[in-house]
C-alpha positions as CSV (number, residue, x, y, z in Angstrom):
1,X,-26.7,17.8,8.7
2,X,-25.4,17.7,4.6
3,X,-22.4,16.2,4.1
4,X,-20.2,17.7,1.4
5,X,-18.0,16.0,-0.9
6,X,-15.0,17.3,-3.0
7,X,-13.8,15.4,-6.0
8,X,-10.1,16.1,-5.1
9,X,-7.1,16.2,-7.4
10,X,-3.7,17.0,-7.1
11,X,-1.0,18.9,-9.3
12,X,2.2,20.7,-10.1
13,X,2.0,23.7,-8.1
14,X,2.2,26.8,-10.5
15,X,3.1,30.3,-10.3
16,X,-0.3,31.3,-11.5
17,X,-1.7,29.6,-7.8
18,X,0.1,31.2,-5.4
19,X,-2.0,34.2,-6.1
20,X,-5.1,32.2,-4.4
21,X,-2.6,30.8,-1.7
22,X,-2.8,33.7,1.3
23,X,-4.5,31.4,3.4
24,X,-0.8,29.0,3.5
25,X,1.3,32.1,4.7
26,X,2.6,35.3,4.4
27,X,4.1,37.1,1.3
28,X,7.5,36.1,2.4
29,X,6.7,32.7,2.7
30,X,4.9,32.5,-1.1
31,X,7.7,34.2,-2.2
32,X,9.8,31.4,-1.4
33,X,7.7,28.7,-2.4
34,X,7.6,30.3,-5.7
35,X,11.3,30.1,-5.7
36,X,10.9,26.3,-5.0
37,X,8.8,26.4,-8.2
38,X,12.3,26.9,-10.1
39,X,13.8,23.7,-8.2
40,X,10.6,22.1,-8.9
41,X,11.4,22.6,-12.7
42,X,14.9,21.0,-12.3
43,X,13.9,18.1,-11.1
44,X,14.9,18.4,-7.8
45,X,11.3,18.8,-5.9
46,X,7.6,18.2,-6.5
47,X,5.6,20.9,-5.1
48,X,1.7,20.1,-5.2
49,X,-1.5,21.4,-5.3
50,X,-4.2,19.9,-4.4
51,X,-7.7,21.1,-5.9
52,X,-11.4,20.4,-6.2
53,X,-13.2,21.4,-9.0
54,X,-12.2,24.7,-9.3
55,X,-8.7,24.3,-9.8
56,X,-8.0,26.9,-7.1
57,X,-5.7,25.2,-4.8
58,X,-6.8,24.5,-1.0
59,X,-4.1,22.6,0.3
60,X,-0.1,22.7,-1.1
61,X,3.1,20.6,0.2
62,X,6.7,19.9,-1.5
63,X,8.7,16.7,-2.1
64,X,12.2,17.5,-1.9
65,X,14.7,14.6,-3.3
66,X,17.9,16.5,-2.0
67,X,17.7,16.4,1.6
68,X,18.7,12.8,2.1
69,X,19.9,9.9,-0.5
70,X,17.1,7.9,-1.6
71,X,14.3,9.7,0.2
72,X,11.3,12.2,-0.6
73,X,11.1,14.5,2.3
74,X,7.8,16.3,2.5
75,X,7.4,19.8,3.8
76,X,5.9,22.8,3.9
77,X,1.9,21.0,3.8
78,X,-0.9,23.2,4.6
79,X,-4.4,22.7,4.2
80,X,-7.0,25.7,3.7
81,X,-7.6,26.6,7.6
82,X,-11.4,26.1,7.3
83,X,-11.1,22.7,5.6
84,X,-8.9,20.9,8.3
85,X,-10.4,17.6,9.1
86,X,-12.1,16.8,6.1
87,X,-9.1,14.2,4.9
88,X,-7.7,17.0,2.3
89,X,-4.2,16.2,4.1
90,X,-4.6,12.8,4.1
91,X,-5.0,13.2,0.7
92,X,-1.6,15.6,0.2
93,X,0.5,13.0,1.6
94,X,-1.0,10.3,-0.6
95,X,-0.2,12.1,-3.4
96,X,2.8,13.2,-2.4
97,X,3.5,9.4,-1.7
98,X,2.7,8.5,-5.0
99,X,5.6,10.9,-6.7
100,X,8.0,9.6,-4.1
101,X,7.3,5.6,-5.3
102,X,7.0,7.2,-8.7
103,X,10.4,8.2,-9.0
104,X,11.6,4.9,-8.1
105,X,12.1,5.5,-3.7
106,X,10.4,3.6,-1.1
107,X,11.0,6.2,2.0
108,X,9.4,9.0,3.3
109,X,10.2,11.5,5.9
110,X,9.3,14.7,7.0
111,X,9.4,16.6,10.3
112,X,6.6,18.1,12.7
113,X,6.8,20.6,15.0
114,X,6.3,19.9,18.6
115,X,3.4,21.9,19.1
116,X,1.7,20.6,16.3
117,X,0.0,17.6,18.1
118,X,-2.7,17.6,15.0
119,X,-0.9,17.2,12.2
120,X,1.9,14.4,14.2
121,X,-1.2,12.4,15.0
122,X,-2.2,12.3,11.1
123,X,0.9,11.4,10.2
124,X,1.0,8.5,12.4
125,X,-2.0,7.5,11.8
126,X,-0.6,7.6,8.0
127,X,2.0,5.1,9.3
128,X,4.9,7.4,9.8
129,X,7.0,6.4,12.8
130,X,9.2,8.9,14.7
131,X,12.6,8.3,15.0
132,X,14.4,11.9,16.1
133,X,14.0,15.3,16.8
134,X,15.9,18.3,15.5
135,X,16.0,21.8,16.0
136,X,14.7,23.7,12.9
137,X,14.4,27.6,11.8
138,X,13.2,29.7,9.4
139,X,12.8,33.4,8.7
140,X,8.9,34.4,9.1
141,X,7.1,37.8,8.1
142,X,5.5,39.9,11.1
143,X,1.9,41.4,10.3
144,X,3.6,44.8,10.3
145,X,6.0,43.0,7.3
146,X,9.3,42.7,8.8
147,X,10.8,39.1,9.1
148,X,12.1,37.8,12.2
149,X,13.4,34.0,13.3
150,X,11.0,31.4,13.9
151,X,12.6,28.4,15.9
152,X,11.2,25.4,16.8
153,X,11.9,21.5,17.8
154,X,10.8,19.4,15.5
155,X,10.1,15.4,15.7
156,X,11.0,13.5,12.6
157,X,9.0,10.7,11.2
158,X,10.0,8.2,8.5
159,X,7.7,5.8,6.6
160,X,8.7,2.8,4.5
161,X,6.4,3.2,1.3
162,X,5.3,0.0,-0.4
């Protein structure tokens, strides 16, 4: 067995990514990252790539600053399918971390969904504690292109950043 290892680095998500970005969701959902790009230049997000060597992004996730007072809620993370497990998430939330303390806050909080046992177990075992759930929705593209509504539970997590 080889084992492989990626000098990783994250960011600013740019317009020029989301070409390489099909493997994080459909055209409706890139579109409406890009459209986060725009908050992103306000001020009022981070949205980050995170990239070996090539610069071409395999795993992407927002900060938003508006959601609550005082906190950096992350969402929308995704990792490149075939390089789950390999800590490139780990290393999302790290650096999306760092832009949170950066800017002068000391909370994070995001929320899972329920049947997303994976990705709640990394964040726990990042030290994010759950604390609520809440329904959440979104509109979602079809493979034959029309959008319906998703819905899902979703547990909320919150972790005190040093």
């Amino acid at each position: 067995m080889t084992d492989v290892v990626l000098k990783l680095s994250a960011r600013d998500l740019l317009h020029a990514d989301l070409a390489s970005c099909g493997w994080a969701g459909s055209a409706h959902h890139l579109a409406g990252v890009a459209r986060q790009l725009e908050r992103a230049r306000l001020g009022e997000v981070d949205y980050l790539a995170v990239c070996p060597a090539t610069d071409i992004p395999v795993a992407k996730g927002g900060v938003d600053y508006q959601v609550k007072e005082g906190v950096g809620t992350l969402w929308q993370l995704a990792v490149q399918p075939a390089l789950q497990s390999c800590g490139i998430g780990t290393f999302l939330v790290q650096a999306a971390e760092l832009r949170i303390r950066n800017r002068g806050l000391r909370h994070a909080e995001l929320g899972v969904e329920e049947n997303n046992p994976r990705a709640r177990a990394l964040y726990e075992r990042l030290g994010y504690v759950a604390y609520d759930r809440q329904p959440d929705s979104w509109e979602e593209q079809a493979p034959d292109g029309t959008l319906r509504r998703y819905e899902t539970m979703c547990t909320l997590l919150r972790k005190n950043l040093p």
